[in-house]
C-alpha positions as CSV (number, residue, x, y, z in Angstrom):
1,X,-195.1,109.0,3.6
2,X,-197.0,106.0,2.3
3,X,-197.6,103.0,4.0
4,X,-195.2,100.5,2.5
5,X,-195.0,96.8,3.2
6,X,-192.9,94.9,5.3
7,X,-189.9,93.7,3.2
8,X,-188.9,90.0,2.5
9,X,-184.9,88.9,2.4
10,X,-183.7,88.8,-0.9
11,X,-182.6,86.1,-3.2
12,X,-179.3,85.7,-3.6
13,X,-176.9,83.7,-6.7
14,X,-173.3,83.9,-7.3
15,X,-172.0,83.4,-10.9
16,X,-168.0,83.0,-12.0
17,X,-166.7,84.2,-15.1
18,X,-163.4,83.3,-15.8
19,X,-161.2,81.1,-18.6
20,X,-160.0,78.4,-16.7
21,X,-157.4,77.6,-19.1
22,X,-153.5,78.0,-17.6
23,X,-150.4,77.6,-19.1
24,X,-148.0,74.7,-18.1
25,X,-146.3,76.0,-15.4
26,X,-149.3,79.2,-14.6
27,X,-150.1,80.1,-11.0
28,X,-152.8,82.8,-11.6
29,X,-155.8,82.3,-11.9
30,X,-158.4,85.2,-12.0
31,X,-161.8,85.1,-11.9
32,X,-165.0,87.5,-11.5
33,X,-167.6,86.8,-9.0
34,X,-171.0,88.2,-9.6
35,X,-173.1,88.3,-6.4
36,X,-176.9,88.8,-7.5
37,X,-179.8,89.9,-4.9
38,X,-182.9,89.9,-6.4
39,X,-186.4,90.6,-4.5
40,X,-189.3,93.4,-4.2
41,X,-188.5,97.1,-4.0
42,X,-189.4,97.8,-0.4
43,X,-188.1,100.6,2.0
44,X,-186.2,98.8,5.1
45,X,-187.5,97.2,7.8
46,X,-188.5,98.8,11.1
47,X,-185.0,97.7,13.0
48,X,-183.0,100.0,10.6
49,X,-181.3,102.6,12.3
50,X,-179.6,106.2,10.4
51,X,-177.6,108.9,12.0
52,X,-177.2,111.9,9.7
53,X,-174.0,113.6,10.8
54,X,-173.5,117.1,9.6
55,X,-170.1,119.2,9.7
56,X,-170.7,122.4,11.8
57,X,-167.5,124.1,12.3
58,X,-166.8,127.5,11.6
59,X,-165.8,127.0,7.7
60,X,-169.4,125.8,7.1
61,X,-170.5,129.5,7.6
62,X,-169.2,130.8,4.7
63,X,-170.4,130.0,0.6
64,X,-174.1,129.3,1.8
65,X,-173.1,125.9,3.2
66,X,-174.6,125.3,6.5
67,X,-178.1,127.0,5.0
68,X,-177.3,124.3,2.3
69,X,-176.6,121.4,5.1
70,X,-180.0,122.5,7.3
71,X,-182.3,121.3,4.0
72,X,-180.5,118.2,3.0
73,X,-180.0,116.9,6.6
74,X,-184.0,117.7,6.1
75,X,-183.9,116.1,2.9
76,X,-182.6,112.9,4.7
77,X,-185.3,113.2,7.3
78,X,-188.0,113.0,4.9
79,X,-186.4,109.6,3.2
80,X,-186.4,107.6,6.4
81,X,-189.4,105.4,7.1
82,X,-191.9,105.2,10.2
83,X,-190.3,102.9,12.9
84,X,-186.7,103.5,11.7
85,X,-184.7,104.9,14.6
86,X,-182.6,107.5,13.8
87,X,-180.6,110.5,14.9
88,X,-178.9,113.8,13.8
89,X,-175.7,114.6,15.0
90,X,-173.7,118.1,14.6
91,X,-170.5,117.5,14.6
92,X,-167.4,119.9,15.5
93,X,-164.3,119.7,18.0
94,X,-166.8,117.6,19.9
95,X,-169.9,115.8,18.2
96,X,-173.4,117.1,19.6
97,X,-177.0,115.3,19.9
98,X,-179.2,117.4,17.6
99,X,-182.0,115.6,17.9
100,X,-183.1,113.7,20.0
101,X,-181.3,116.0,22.3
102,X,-179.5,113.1,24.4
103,X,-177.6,110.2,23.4
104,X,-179.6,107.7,22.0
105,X,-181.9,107.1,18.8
106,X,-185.6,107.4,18.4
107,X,-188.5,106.1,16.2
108,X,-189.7,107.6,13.3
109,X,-193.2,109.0,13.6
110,X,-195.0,112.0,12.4
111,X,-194.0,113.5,16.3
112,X,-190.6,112.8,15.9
113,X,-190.1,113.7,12.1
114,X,-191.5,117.4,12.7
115,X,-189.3,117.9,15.5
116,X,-186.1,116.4,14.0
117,X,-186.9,118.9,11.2
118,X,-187.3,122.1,13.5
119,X,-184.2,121.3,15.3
120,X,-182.5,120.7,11.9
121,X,-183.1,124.2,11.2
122,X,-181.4,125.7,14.0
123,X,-178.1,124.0,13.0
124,X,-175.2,126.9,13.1
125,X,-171.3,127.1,12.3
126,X,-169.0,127.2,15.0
127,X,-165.8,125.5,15.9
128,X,-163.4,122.8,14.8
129,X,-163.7,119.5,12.9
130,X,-162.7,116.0,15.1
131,X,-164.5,113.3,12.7
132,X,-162.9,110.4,14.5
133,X,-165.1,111.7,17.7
134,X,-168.1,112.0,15.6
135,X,-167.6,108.8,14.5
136,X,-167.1,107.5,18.0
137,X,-170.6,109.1,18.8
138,X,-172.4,107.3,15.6
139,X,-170.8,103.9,16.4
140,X,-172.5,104.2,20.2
141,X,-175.7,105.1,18.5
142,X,-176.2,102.3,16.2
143,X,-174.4,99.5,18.3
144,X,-176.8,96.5,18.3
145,X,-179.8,98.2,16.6
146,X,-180.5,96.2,14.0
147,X,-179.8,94.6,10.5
148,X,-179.1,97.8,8.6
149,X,-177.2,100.6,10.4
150,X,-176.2,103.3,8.6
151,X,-174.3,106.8,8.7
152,X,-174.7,109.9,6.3
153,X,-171.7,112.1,6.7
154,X,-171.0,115.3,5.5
155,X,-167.8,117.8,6.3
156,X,-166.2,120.6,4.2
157,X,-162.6,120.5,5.6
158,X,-159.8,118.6,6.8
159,X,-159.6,116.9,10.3
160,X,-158.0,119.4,11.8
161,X,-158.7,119.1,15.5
162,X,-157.6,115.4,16.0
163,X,-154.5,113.6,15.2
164,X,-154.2,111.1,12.0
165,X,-154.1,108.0,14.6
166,X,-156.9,109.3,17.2
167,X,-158.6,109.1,13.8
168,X,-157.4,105.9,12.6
169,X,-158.6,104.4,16.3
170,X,-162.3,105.5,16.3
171,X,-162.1,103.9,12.3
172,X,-160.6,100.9,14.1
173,X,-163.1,100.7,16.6
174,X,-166.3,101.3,14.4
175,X,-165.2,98.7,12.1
176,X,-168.1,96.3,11.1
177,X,-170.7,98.2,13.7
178,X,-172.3,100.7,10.3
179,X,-171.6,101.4,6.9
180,X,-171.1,105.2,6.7
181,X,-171.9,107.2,3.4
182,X,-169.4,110.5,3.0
183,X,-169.7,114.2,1.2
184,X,-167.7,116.7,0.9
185,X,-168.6,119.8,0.2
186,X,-166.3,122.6,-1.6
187,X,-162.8,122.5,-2.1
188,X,-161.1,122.9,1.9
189,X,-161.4,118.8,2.8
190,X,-159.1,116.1,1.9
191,X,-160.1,113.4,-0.8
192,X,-157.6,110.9,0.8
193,X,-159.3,111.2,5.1
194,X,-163.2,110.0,3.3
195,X,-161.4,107.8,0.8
196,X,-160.1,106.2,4.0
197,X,-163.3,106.8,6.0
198,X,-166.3,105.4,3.5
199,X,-163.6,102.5,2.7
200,X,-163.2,101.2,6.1
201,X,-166.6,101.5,6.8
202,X,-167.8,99.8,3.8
203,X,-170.0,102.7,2.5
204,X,-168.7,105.5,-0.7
205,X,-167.8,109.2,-0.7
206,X,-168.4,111.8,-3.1
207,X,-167.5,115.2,-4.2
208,X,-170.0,117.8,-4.1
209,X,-168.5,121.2,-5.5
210,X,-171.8,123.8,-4.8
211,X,-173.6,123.2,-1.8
212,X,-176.9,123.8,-3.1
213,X,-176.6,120.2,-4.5
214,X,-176.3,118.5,-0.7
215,X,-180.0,118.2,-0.9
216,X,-180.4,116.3,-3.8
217,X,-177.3,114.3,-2.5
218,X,-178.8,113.4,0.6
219,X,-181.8,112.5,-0.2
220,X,-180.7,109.8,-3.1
221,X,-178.4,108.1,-0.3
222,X,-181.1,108.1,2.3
223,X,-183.2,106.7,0.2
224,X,-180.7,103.8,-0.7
225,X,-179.7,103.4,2.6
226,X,-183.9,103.0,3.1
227,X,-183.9,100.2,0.3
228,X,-181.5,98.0,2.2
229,X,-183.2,94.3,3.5
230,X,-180.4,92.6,4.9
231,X,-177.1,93.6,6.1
232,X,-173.9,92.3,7.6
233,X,-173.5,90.1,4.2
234,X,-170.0,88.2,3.7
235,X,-168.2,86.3,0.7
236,X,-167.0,82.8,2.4
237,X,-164.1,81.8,0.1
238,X,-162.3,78.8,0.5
239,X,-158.9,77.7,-1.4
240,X,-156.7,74.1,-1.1
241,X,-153.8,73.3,0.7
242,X,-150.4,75.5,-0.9
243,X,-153.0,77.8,-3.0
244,X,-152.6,81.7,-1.9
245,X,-155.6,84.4,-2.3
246,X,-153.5,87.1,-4.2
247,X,-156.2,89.7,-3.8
248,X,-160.2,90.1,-3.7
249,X,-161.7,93.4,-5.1
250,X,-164.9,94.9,-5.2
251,X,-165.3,96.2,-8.6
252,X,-168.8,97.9,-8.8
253,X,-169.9,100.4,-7.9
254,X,-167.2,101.1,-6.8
255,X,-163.2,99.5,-6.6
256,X,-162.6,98.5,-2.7
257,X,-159.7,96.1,-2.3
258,X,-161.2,93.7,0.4
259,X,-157.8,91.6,0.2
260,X,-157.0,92.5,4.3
261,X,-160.3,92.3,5.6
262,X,-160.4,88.4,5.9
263,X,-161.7,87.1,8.5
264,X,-160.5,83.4,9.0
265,X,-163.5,81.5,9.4
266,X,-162.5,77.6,9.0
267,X,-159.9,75.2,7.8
268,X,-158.0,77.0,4.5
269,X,-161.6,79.6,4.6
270,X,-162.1,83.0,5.0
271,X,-164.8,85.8,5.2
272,X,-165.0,89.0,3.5
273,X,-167.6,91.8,4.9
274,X,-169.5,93.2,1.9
275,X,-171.5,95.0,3.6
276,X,-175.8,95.5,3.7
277,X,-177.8,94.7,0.6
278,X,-181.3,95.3,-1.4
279,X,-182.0,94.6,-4.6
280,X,-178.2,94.8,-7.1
281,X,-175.9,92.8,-8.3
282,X,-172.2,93.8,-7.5
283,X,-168.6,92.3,-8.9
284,X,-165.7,91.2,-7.5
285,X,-162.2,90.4,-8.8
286,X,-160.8,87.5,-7.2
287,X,-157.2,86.3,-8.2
288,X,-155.9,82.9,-6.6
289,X,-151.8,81.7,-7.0
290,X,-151.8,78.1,-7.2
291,X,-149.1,75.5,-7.6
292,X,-148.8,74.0,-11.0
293,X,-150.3,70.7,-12.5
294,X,-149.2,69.0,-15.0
295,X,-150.5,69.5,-18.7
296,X,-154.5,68.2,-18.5
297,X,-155.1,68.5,-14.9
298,X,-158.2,70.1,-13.8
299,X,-158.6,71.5,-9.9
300,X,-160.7,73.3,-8.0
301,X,-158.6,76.7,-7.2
302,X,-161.1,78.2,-5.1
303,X,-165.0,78.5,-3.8
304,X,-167.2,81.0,-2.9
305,X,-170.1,81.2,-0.5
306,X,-172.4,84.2,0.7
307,X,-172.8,84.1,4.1
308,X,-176.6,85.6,4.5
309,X,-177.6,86.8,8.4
310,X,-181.2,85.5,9.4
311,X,-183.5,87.2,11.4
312,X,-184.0,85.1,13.7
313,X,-179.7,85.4,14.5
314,X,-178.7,82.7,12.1
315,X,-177.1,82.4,8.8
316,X,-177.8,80.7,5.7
317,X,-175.5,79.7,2.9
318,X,-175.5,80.5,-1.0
319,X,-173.1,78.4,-3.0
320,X,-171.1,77.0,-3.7
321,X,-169.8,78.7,-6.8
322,X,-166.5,76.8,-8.1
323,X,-163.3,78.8,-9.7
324,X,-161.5,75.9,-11.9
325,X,-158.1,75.9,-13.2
326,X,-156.3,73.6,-16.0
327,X,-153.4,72.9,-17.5
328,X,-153.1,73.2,-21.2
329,X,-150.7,73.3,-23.7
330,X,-153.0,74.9,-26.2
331,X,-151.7,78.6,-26.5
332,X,-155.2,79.6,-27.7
333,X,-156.9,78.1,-24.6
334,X,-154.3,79.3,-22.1
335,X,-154.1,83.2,-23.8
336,X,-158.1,83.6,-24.1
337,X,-158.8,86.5,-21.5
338,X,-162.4,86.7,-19.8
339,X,-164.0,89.8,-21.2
340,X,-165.1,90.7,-17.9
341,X,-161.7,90.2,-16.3
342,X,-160.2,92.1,-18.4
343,X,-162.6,95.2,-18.2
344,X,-162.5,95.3,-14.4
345,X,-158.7,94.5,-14.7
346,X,-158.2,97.9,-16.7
347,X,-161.0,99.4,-14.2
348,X,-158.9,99.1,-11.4
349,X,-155.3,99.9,-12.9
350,X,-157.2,103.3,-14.1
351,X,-157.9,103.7,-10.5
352,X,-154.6,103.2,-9.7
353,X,-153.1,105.4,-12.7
354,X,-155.6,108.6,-12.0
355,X,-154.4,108.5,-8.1
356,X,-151.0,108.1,-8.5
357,X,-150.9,110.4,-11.8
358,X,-152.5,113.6,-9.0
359,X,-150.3,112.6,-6.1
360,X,-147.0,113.0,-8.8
361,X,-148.8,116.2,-9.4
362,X,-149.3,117.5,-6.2
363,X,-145.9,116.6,-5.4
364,X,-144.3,118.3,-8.5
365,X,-142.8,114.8,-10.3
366,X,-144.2,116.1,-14.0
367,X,-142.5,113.8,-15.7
368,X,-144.4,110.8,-13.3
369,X,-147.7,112.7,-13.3
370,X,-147.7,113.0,-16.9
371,X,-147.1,109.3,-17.8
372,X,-149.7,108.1,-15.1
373,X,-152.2,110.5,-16.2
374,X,-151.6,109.8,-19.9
375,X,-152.2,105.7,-19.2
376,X,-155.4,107.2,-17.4
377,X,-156.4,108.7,-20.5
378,X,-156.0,105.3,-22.9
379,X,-157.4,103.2,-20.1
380,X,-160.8,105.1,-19.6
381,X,-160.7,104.8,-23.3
382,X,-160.9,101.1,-23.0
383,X,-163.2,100.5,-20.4
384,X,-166.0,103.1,-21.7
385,X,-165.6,105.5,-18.5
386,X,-166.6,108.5,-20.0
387,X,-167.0,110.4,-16.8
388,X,-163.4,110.0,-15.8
389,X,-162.2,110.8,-19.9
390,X,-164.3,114.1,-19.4
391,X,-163.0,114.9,-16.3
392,X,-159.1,113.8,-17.1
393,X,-159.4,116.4,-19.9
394,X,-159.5,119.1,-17.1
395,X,-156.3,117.9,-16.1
396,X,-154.5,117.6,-19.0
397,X,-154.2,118.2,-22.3
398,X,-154.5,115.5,-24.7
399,X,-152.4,115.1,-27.7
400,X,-153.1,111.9,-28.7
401,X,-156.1,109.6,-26.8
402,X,-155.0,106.3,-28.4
403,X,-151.2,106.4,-26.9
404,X,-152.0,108.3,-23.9
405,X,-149.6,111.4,-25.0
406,X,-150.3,113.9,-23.0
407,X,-149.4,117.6,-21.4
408,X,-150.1,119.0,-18.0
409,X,-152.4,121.7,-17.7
410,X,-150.8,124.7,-15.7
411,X,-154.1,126.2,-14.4
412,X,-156.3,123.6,-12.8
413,X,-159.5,124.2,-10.9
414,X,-159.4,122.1,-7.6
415,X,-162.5,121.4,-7.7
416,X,-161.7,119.5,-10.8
417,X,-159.1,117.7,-9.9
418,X,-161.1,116.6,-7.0
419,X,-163.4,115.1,-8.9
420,X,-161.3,113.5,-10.8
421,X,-159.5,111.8,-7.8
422,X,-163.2,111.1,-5.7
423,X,-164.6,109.4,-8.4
424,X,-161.3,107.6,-10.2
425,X,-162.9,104.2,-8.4
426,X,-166.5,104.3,-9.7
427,X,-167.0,102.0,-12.3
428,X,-168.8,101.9,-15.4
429,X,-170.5,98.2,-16.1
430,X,-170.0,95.5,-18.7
431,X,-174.0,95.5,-19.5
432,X,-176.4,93.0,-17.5
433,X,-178.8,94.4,-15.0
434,X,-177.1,97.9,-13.0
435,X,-177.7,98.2,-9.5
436,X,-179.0,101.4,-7.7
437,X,-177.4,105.0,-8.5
438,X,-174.3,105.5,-6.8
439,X,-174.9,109.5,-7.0
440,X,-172.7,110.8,-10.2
């Protein structure tokens, strides 16, 4: 690998676009917060630390998938820079050290990179799947190792071996200690258990139908994971007496309703984890309830602030970035909609339409699934999402785009509709710079 230079923290800038016009009498105010890190394209610093985790229970035997899991765990291996520790993980009814073969993490050098890649190739299928455990295991690994600590996981079937809440605990307790980074692999796992996993963890998930596509897969989120500088970043918003944060949203790349992960950090403030960053720029849909002013009043409804770790322990500030609100009695002023809040506004109720439209589905409510699905179709219309158009036609059958009239398909590949419900939350972008590929 090449000898890259040492990174330098990124520059960050928050930006609000919003129309700060209200009606007389209007509580809501909505407003969409850019967040903007801008600096060189370097890999990671040395105090990084990855733990690939890779499903080896007995389903992985069949369809060429644990062959297909040895060379992208590989693949993952080769991404990671000298001086990143890092481990591999197996993980079945009970996670096991792969390499290094006891519990802890190692450097990355040429001695340990050719030996994580023999024992990589030794991996085999047997046994149950227990991802709260192997979880557990990742969380002890990376505690206190660094700025950026980070988890690839990959499983091909449901979590089996461990009840929902033994689950739900190890989430619980490896809450802001890593981001984690999911796959699933064929058709046997459960969209909603890494929907749950990536979002408490602040990382993504992804659908991957034919394992011989892990590699590619694997190596892209390594690599991203590689071009984070700083982690542990939060969103400091503060609102006045009486005023109510409705909801926060992350809105690219993917939607992740933040709303419940406030962290009260002074008088009428709060903090918001968004996780480890390099060079991107990411939205964020933030609606405040006020109390109403009189006709020509102007207020402050809100702030923002990034909270940005040091490495030396501290912090620093960005921001202040000001959400207004006034009074008018001007119809035109007050009914003017932000572009951009009104793209990730019918971004996240297509979201919300594609998952409810396949759980009426699944459940047998046509009627439901066939009126959710069909506001899927006009909204992906609207916001541009061509992916999720292309897949909803797998789904359905559509009779006319522009009203969303639509008919069930009887005969559905899973695999389709699985794709369809992974990637109903990844956005497509209003323009302006994009940040790094998401996988797709």
């Amino acid at each position: 690998m090449s000898d890259l230079p040492e990174p330098t923290a990124p520059d960050f800038d928050i930006e609000i676009d919003q129309n700060p016009y209200l009606p007389a009498g209007g509580r809501e105010m909505h407003a969409i917060v850019t967040v903007r890190a801008t600096g060189p394209r370097v890999r990671a610093p040395a105090d990084a630390a990855e733990v690939v985790i890779v499903d080896t229970s007995g389903s992985m035997s069949y369809s060429g998938k644990i062959a297909a899991a040895r060379k992208a765990a590989a693949a993952a291996l080769g991404e990671l820079r000298d001086g990143v520790r890092f481990a591999v993980v197996a993980g079945a009814n009970e996670p096991r050290m792969i390499y290094p073969p006891d519990e802890r993490l190692t450097r990355m050098d040429a001695g340990s990179r050719k030996a994580a890649l023999a024992a990589v190739k030794k991996l085999e299928a047997a046994g149950g799947t227990a991802i709260g455990s192997w979880l557990r295991l990742a969380g002890r690994l990376l505690a206190e190792q660094g700025a950026i600590r980070h988890a690839i996981l990959l499983t091909d079937g449901k979590n089996q071996h461990e009840s929902a809440a033994q689950l739900d605990q190890a989430l619980k307790e490896c809450e802001g200690g890593f981001t984690c980074d999911a796959f699933g692999v064929g058709t046997d796992w459960e969209v909603a258990e890494l929907r749950k996993i990536s979002s408490a963890l602040l990382g993504t998930f992804l659908d991957v139908s034919h394992p011989d596509d892990l590699q590619a897969h694997f190596r892209e989120m390594a690599g991203r994971a590689m071009d984070k500088t700083v982690g542990d970043v939060a969103l400091r918003v503060w609102t006045p007496q009486n005023a109510t944060i409705r909801f926060l949203k992350q809105m690219e790349p993917v939607v992740e309703d933040l709303t419940d992960r406030r962290a009260v950090s002074g008088p009428q403030t709060g903090d918001y984890p968004i996780g480890a960053w390099g060079d991107e720029d990411r939205d964020y849909h933030l609606c405040v309830e006020v109390q109403p002013g009189d006709v020509g009043r102007q207020m402050r409804a809100a702030w923002v602030r990034l909270v940005v770790p040091d490495p030396d322990g501290g912090e620093r500030l960005v921001g202040p970035a000001n959400v207004l609100a006034e009074w008018t009695d001007d119809e035109a002023k007050s009914t003017r909609i932000s572009r951009r809040v009104a793209h990730h506004t019918g971004q996240s109720e297509l979201a919300e339409a594609v998952q409810s439209g396949l759980e009426a589905r699944r459940r047998g409510d046509e009627e439901t699934a066939t009126a959710r699905l069909g506001r899927a179709v006009v909204l992906a219309r609207q916001v541009g999402n061509r992916q999720i158009s292309e897949l909803l036609e797998q789904v359905v059958d559509i009779v006319d785009e522009e009203s969303g009239t639509v008919r069930l398909k009887r005969d559905v590949d899973k695999a389709a509709e699985m794709s369809l419900d992974t990637r109903s939350v990844r956005t497509v972008r209003t323009g302006g710079r994009r940040p790094p590929s998401t996988g797709s």
